[in-house]
PDB file of N, CA, C, O and CB in Angstrom:
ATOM      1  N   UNK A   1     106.920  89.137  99.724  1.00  0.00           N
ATOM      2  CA  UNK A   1     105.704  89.886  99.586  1.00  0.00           C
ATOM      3  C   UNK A   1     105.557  90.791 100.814  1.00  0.00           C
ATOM      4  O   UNK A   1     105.795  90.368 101.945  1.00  0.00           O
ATOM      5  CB  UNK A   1     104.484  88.940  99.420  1.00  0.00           C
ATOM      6  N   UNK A   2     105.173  92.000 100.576  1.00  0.00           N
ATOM      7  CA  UNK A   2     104.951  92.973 101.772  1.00  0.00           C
ATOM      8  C   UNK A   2     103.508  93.128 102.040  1.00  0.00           C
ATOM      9  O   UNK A   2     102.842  93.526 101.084  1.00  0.00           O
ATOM     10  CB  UNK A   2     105.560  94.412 101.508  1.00  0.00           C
ATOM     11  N   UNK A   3     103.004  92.937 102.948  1.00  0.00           N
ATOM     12  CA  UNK A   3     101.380  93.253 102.850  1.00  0.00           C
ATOM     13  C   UNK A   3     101.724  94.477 103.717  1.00  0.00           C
ATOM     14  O   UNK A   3     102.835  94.700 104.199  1.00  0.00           O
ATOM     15  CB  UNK A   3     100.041  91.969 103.548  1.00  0.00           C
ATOM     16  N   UNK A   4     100.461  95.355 103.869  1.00  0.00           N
ATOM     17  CA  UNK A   4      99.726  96.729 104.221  1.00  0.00           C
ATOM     18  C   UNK A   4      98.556  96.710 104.405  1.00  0.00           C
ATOM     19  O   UNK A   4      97.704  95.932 103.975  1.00  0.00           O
ATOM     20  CB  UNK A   4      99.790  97.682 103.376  1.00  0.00           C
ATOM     21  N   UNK A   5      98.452  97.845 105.259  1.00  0.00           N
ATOM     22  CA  UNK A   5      96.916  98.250 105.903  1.00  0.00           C
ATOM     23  C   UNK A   5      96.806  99.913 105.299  1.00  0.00           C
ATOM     24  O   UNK A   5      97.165 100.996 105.761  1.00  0.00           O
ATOM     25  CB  UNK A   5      96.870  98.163 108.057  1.00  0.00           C
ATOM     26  N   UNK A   6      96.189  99.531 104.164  1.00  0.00           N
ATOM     27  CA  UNK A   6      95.884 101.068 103.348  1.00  0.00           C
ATOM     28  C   UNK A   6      94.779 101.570 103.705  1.00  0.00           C
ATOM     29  O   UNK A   6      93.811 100.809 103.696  1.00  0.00           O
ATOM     30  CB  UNK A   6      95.751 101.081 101.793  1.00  0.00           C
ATOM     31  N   UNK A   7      94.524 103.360 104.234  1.00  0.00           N
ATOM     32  CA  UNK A   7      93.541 103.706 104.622  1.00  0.00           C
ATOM     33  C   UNK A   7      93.142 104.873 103.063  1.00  0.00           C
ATOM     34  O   UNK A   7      93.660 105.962 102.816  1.00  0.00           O
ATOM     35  CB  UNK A   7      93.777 104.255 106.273  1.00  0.00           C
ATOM     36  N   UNK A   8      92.032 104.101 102.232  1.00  0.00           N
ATOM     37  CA  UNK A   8      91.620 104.738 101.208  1.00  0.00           C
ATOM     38  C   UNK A   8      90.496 106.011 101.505  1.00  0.00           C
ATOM     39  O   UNK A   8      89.395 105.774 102.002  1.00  0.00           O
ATOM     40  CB  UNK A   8      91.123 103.668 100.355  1.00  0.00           C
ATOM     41  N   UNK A   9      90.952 107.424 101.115  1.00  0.00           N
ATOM     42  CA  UNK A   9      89.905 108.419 101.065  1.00  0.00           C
ATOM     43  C   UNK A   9      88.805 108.632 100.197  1.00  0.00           C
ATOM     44  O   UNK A   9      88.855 107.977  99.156  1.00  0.00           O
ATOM     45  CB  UNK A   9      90.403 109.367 100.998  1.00  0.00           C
ATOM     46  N   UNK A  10      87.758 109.425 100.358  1.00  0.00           N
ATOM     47  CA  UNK A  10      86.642 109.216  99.939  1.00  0.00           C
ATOM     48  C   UNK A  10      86.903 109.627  97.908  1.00  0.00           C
ATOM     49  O   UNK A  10      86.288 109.232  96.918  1.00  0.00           O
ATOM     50  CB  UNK A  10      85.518 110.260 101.035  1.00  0.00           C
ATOM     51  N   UNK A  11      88.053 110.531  98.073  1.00  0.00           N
ATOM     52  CA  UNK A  11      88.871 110.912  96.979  1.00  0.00           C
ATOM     53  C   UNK A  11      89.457 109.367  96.160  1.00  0.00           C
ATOM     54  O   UNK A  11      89.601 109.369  94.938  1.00  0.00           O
ATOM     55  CB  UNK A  11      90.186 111.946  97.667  1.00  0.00           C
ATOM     56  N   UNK A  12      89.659 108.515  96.724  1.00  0.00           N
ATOM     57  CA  UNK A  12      90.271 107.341  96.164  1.00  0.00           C
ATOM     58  C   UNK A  12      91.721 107.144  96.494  1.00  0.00           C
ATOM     59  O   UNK A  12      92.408 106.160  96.218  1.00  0.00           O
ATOM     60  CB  UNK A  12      90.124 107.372  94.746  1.00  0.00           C
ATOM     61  N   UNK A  13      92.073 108.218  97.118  1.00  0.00           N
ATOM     62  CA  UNK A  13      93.938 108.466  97.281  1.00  0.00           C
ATOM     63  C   UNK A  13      94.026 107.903  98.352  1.00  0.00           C
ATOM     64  O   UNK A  13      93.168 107.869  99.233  1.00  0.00           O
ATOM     65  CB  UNK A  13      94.741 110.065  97.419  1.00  0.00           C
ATOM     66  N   UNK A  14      95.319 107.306  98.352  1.00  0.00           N
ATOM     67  CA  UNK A  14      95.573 106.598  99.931  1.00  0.00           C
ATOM     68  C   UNK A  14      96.455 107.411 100.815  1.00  0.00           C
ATOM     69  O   UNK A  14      97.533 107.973 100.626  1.00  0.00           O
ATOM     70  CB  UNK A  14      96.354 105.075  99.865  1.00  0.00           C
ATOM     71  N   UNK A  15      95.799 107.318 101.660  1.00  0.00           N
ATOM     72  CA  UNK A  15      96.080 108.588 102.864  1.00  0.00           C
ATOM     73  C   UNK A  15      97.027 108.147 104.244  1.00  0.00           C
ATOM     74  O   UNK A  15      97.783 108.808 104.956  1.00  0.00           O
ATOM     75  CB  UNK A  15      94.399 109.109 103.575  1.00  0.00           C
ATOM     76  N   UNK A  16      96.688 106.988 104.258  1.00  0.00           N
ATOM     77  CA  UNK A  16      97.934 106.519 104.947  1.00  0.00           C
ATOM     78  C   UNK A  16      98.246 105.101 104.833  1.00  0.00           C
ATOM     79  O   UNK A  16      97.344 104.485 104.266  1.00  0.00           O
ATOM     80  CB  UNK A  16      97.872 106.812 106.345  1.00  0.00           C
ATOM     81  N   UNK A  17      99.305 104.339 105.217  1.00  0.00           N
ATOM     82  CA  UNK A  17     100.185 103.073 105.265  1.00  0.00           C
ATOM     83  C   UNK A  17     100.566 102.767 106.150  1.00  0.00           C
ATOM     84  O   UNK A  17     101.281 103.645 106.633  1.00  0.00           O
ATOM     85  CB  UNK A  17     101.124 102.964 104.689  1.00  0.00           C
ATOM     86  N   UNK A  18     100.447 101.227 107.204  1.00  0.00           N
ATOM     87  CA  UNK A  18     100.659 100.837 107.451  1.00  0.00           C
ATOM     88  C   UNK A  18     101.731  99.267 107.332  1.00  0.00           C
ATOM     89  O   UNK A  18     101.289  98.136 107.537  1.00  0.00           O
ATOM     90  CB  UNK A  18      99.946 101.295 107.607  1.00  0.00           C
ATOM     91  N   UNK A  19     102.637  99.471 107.096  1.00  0.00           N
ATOM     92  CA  UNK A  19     103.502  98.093 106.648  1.00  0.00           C
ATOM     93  C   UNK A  19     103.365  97.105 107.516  1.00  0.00           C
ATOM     94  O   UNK A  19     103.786  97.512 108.599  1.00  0.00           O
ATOM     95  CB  UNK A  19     105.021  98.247 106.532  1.00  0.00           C
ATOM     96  N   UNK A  20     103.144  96.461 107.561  1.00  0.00           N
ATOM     97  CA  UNK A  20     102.761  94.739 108.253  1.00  0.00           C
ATOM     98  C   UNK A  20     103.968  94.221 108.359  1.00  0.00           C
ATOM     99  O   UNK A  20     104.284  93.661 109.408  1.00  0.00           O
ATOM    100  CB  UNK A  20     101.790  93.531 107.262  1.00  0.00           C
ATOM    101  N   UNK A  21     104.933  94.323 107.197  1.00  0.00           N
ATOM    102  CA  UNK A  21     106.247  93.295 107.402  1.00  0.00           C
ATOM    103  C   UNK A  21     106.577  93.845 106.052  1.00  0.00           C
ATOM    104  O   UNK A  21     105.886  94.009 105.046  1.00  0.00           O
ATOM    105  CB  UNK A  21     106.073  91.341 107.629  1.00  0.00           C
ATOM    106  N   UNK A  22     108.084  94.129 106.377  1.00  0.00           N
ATOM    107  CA  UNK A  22     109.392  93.880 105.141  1.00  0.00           C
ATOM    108  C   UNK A  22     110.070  93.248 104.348  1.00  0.00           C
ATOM    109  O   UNK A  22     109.594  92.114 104.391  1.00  0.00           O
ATOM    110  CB  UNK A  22     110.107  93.964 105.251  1.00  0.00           C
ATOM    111  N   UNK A  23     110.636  93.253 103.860  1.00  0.00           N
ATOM    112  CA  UNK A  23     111.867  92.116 102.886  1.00  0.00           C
ATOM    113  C   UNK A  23     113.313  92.408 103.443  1.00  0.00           C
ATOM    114  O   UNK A  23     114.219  91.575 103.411  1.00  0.00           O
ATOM    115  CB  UNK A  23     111.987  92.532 100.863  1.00  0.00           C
ATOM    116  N   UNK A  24     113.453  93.914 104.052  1.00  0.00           N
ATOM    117  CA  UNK A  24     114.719  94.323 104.158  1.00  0.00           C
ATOM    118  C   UNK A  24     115.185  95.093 102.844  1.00  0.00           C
ATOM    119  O   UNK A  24     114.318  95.237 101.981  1.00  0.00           O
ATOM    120  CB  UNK A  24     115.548  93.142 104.472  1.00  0.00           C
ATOM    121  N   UNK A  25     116.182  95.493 102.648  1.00  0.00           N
ATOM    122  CA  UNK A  25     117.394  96.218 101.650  1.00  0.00           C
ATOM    123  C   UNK A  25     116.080  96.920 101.319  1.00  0.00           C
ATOM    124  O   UNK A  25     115.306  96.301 100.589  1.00  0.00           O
ATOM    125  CB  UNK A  25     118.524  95.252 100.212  1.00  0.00           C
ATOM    126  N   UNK A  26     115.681  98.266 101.805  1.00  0.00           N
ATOM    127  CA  UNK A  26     115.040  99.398 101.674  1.00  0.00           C
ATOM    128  C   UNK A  26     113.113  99.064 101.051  1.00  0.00           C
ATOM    129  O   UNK A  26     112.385  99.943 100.590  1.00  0.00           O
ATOM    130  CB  UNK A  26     116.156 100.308 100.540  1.00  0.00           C
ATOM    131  N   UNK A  27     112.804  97.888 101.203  1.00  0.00           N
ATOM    132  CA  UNK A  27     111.611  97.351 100.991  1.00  0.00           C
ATOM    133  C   UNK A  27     110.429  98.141 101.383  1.00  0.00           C
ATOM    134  O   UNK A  27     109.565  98.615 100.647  1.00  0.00           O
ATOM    135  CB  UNK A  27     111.597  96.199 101.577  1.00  0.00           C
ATOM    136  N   UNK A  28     110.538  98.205 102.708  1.00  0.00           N
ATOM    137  CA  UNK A  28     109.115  99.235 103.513  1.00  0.00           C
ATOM    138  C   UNK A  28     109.145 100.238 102.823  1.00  0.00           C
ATOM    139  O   UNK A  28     108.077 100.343 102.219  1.00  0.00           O
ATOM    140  CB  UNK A  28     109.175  99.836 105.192  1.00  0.00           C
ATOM    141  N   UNK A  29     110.087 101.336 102.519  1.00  0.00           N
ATOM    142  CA  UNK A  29     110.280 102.512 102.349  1.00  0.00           C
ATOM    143  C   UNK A  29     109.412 102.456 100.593  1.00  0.00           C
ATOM    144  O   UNK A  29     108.363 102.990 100.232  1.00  0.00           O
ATOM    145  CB  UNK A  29     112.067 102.926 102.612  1.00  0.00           C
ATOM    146  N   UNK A  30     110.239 101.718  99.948  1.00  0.00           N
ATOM    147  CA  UNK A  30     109.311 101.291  98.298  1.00  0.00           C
ATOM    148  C   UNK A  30     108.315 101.038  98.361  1.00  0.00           C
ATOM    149  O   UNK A  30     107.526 101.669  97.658  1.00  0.00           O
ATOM    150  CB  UNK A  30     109.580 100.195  97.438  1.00  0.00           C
ATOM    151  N   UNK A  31     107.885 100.105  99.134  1.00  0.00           N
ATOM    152  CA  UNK A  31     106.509  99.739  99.227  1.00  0.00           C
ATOM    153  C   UNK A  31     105.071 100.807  99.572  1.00  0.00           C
ATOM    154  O   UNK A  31     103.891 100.801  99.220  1.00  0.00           O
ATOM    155  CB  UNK A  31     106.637  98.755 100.255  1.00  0.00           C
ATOM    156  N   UNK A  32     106.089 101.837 100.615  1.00  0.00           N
ATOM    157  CA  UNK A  32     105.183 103.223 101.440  1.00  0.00           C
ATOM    158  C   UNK A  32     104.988 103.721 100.426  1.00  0.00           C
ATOM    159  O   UNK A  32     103.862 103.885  99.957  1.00  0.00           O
ATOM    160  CB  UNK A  32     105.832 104.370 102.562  1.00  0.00           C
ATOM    161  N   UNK A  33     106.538 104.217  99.634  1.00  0.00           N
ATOM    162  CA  UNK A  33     106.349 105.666  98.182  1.00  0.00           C
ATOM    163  C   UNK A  33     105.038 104.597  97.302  1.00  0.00           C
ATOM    164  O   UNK A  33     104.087 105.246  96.866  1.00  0.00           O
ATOM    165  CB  UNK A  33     108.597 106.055  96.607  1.00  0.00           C
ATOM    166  N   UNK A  34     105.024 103.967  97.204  1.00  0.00           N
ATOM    167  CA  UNK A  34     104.497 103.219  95.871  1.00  0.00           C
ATOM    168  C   UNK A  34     103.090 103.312  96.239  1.00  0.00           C
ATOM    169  O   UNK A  34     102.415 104.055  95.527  1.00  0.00           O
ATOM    170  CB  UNK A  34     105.047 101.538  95.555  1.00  0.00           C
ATOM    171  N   UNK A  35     102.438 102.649  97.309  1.00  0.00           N
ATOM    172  CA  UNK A  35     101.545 102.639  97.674  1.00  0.00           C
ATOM    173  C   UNK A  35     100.961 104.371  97.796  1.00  0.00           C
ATOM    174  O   UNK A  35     100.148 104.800  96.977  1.00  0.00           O
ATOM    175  CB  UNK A  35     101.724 101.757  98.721  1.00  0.00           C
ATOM    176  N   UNK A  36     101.277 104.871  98.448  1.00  0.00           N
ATOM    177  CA  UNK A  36     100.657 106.283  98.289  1.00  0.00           C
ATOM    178  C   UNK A  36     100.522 107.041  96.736  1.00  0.00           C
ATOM    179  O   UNK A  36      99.910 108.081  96.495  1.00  0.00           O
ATOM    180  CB  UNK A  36     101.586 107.224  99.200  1.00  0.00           C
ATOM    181  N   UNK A  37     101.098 106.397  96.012  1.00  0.00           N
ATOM    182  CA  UNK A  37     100.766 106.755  94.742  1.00  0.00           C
ATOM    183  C   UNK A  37     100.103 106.408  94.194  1.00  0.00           C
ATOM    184  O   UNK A  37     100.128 106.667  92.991  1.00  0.00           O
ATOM    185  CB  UNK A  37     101.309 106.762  94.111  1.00  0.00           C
ATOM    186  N   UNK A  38      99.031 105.550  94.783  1.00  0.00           N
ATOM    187  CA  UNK A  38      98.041 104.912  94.090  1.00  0.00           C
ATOM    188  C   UNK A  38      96.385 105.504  93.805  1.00  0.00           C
ATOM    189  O   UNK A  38      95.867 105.788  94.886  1.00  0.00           O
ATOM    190  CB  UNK A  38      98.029 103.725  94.807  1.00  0.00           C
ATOM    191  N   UNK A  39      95.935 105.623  93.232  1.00  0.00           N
ATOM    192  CA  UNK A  39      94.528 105.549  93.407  1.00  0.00           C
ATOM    193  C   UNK A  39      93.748 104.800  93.193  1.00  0.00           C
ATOM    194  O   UNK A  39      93.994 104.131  92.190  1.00  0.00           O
ATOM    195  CB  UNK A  39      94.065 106.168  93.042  1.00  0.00           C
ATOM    196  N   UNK A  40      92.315 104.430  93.990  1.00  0.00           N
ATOM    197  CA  UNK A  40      91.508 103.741  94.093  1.00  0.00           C
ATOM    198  C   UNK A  40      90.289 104.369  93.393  1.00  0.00           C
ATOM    199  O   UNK A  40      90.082 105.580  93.468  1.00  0.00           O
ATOM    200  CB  UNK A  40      91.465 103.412  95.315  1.00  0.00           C
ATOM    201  N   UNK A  41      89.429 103.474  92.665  1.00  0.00           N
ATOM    202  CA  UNK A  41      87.565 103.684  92.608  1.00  0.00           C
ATOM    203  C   UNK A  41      87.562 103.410  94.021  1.00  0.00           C
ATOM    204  O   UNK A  41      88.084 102.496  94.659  1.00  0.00           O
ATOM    205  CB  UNK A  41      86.345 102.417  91.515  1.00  0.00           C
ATOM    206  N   UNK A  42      86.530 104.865  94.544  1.00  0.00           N
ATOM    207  CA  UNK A  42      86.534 105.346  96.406  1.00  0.00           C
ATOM    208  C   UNK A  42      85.186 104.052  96.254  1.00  0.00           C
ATOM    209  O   UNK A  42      84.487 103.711  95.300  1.00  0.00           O
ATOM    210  CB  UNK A  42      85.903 107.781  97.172  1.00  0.00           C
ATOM    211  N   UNK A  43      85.273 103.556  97.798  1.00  0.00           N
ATOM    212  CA  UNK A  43      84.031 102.584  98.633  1.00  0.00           C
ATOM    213  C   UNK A  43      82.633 103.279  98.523  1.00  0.00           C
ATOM    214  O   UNK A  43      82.394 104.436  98.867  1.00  0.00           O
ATOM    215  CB  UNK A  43      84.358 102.417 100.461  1.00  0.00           C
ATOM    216  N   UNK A  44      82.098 102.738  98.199  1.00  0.00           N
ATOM    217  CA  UNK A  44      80.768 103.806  98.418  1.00  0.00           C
ATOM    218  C   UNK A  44      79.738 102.561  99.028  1.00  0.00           C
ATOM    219  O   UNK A  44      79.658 101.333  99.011  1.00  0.00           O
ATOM    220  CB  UNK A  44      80.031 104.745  96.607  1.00  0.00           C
ATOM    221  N   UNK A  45      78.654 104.341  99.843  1.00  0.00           N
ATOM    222  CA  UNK A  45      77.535 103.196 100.674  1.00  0.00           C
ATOM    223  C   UNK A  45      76.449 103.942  99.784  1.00  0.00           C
ATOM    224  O   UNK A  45      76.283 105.162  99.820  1.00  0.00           O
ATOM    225  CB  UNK A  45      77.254 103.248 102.838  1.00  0.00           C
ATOM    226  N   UNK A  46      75.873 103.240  99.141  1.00  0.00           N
ATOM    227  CA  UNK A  46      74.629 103.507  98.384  1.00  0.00           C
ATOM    228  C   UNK A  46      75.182 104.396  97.222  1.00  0.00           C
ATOM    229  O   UNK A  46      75.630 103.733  96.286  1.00  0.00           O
ATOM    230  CB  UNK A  46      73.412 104.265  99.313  1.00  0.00           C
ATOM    231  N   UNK A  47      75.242 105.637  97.093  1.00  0.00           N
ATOM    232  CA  UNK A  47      75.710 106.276  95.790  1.00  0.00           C
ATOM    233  C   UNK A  47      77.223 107.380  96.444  1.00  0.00           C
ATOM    234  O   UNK A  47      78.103 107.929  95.781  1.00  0.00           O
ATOM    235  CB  UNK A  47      74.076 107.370  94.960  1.00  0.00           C
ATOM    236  N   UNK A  48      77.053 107.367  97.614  1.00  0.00           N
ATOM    237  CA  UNK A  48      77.892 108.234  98.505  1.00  0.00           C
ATOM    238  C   UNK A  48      79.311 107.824  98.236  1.00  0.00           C
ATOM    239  O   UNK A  48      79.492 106.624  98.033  1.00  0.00           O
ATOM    240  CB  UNK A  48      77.525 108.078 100.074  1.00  0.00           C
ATOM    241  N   UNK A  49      80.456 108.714  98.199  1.00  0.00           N
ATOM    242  CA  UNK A  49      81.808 107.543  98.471  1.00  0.00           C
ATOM    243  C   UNK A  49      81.987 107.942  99.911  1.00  0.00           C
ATOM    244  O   UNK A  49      81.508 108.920 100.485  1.00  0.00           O
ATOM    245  CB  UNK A  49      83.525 107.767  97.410  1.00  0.00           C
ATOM    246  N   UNK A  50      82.935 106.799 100.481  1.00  0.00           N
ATOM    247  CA  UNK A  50      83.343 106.525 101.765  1.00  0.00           C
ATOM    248  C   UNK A  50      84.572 106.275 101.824  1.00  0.00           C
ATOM    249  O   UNK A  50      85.124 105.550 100.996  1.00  0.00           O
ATOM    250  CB  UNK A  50      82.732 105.599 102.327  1.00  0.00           C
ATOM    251  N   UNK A  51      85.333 106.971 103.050  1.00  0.00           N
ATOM    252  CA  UNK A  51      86.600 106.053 103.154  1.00  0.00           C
ATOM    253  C   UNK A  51      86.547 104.666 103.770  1.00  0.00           C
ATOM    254  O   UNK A  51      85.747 104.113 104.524  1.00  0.00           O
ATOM    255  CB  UNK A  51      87.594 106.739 103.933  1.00  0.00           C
ATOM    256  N   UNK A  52      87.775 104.269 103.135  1.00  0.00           N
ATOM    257  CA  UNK A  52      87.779 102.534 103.526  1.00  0.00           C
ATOM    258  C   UNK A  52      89.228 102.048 104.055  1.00  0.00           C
ATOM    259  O   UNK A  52      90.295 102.603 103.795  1.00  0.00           O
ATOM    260  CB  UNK A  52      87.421 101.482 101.999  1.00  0.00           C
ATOM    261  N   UNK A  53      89.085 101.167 104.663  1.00  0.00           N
ATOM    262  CA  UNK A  53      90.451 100.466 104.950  1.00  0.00           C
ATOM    263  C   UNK A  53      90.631  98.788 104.572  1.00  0.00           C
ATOM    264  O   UNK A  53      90.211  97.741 105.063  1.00  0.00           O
ATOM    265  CB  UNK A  53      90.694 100.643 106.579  1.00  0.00           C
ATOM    266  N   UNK A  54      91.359  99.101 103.603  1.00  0.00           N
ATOM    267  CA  UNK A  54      92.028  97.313 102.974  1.00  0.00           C
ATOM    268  C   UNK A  54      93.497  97.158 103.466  1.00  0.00           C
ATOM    269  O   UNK A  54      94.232  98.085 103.808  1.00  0.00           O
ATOM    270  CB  UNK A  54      92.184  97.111 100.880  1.00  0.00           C
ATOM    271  N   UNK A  55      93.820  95.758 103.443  1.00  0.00           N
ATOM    272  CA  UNK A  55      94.382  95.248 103.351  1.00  0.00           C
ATOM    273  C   UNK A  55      94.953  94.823 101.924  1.00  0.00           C
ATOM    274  O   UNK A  55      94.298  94.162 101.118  1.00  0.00           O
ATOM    275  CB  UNK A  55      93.989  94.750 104.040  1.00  0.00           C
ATOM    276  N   UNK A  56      96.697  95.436 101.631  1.00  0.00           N
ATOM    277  CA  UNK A  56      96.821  94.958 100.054  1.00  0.00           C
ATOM    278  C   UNK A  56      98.229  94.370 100.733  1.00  0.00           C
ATOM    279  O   UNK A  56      98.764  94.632 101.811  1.00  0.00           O
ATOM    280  CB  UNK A  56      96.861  96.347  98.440  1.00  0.00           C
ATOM    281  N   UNK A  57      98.693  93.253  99.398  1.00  0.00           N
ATOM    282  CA  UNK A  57      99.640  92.824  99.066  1.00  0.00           C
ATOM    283  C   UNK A  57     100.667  93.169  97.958  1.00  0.00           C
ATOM    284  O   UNK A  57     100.225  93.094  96.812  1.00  0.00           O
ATOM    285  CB  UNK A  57      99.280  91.983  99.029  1.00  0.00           C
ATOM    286  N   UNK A  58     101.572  93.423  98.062  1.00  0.00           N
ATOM    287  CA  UNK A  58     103.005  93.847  97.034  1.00  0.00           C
ATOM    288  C   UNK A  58     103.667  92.916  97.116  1.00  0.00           C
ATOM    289  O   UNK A  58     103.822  92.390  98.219  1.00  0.00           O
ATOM    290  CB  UNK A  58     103.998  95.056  97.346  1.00  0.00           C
ATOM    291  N   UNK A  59     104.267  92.413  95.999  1.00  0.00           N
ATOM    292  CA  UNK A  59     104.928  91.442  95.850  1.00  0.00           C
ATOM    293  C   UNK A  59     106.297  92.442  95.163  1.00  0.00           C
ATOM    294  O   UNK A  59     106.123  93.497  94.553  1.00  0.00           O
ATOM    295  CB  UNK A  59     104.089  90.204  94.976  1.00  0.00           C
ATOM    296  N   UNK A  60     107.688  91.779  95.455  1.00  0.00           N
ATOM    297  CA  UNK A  60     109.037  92.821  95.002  1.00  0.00           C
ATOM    298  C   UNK A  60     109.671  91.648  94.694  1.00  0.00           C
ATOM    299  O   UNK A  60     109.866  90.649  95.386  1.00  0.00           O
ATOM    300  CB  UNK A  60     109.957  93.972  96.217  1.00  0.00           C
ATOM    301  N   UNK A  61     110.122  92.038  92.966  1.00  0.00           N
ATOM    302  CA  UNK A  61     111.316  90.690  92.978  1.00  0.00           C
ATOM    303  C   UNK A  61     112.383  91.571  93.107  1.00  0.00           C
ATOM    304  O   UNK A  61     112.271  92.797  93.133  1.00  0.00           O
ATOM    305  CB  UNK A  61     111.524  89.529  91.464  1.00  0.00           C
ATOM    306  N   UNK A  62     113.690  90.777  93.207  1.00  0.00           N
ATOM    307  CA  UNK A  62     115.051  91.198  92.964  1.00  0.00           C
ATOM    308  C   UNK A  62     115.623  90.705  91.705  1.00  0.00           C
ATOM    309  O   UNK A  62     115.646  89.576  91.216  1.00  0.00           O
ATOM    310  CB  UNK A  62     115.893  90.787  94.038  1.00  0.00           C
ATOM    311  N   UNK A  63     116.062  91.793  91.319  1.00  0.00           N
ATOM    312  CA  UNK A  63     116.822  91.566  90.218  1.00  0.00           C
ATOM    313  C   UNK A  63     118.546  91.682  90.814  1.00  0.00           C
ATOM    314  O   UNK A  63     118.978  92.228  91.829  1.00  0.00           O
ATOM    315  CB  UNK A  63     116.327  92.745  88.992  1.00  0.00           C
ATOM    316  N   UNK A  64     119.451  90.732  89.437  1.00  0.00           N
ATOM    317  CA  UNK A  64     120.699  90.756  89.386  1.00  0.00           C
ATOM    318  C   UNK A  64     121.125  91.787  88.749  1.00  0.00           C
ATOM    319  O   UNK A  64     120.693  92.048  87.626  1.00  0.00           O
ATOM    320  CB  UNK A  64     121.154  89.761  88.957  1.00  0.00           C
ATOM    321  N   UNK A  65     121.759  92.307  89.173  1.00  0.00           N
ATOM    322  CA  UNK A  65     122.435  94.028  88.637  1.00  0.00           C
ATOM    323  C   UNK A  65     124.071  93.768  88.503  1.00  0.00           C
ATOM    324  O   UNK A  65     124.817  94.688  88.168  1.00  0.00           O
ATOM    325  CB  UNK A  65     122.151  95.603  90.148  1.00  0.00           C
TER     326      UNK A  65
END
């Protein structure tokens, strides 16, 4: 499992990545593309959106090829 420190924009898009820890055999790098492709419902304070910063988890299996 790779966890991250995703910094979500008020847009919902994640704007930057932080990787916490790898698996190795090109893991961080999948985990970065993937994660920035994500979008979020943005944080909001009262009706406003806000940026936010979470903490997510990715989990990667390996397959036999």
């Amino acid at each position: 499992m790779i966890k991250a420190i995703l910094t979500i924009d008020v847009d919902g898009h994640v704007k930057d990545v932080k990787i916490l820890n790898d698996l190795g055999y090109g893991t961080r790098e999948s985990a970065r593309e993937a994660f920035l492709k994500w979008i979020f419902e943005p944080a909001k304070r009262g009706a406003e959106p806000v940026a936010t910063i979470i903490t997510y988890s990715i989990r990667f299996v390996f397959l036999e090829g």
